[in-house]
C-alpha positions in Angstrom: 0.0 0.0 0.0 2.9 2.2 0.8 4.0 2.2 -3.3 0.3 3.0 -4.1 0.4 6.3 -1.6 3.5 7.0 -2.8 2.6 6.8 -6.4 -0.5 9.2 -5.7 2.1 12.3 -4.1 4.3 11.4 -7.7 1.4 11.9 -9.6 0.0 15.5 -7.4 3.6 16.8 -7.9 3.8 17.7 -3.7 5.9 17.4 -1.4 6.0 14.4 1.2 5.2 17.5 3.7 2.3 19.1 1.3 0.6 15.8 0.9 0.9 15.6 5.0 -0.6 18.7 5.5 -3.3 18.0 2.3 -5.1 15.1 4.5 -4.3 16.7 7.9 -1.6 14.0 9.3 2.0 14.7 10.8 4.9 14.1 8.3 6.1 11.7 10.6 2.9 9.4 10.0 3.4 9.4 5.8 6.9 9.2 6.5 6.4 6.0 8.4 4.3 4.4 6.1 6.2 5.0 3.0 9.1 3.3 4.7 7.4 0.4 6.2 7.6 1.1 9.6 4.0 1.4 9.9 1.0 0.8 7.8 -1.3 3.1 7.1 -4.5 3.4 9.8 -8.2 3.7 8.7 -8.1 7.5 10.0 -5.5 8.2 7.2 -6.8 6.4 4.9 -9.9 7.9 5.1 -8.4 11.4 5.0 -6.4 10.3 1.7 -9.9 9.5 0.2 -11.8 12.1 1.4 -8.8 14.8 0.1 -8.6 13.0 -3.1 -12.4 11.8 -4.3 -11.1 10.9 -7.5 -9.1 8.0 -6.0 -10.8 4.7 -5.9 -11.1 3.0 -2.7 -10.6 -0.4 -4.2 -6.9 0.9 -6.1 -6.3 2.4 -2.7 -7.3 -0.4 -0.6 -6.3 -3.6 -2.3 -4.7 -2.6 -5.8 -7.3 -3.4 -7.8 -8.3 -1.5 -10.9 -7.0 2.2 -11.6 -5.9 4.4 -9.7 -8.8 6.9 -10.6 -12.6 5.8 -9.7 -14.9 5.7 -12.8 -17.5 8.2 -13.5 -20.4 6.6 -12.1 -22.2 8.9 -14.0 -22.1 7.2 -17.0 -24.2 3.8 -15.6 -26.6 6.1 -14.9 -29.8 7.1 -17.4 -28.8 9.8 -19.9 -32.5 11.0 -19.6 -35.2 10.5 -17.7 -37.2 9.1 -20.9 -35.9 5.1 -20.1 -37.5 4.9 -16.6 -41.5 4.1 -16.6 -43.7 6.3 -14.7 -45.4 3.9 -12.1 -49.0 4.7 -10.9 -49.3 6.1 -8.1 -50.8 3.7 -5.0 -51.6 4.7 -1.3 -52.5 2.9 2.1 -56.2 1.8 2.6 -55.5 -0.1 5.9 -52.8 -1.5 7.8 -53.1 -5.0 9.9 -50.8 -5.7 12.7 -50.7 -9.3 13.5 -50.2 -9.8 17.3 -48.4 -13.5 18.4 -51.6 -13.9 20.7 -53.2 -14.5 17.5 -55.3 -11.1 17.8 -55.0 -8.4 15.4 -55.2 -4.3 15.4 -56.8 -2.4 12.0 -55.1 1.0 11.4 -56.8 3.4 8.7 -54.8 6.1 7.5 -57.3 9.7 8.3 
């Protein structure tokens, strides 16, 4: 994981102490983790992904896939056109079923 985090303050262009300061940990933490000592904690993980959305978790976390997240947008309709209207329903009554076998009616007013 250390490579990976090193590979994203190559590819920003900053500093060991810029990228630091970027997600809000001491130098002495990245330091630590680029040279082995330590690995990285979920705290600074999180702060690398919340600084950099673009990341993606999974490249991050396990080295799989890019190192960039994919624009989810384009999964996602181009147009509201492709997704049926439905009808519209509402509550009549609701039955709650009681383990003593007796039951309660609720109508909505």
């Amino acid at each position: 994981m250390e490579n990976r985090i090193q590979k994203i303050i190559d590819e920003k262009g900053i500093s060991l102490n810029a990228f630091a300061q970027e997600i809000g940990v001491n130098r002495s933490t990245i330091s630590h983790i680029l040279t082995g000592r330590n690995k990285p904690s979920v705290e600074v993980l999180q702060k690398i992904l919340k600084r950099f959305p673009s990341l993606s978790p999974d490249w991050l976390l396990l080295g799989n896939g890019g190192m960039h997240a994919e624009n989810e947008s384009s999964s996602t309709p181009s147009s509201h056109k492709d997704i049926p209207k439905l009808e519209s329903k509402s509550v009549e009554k609701v039955v709650v079923f009681f383990t003593d076998n007796t039951f309660q009616e609720y109508n909505p007013s």
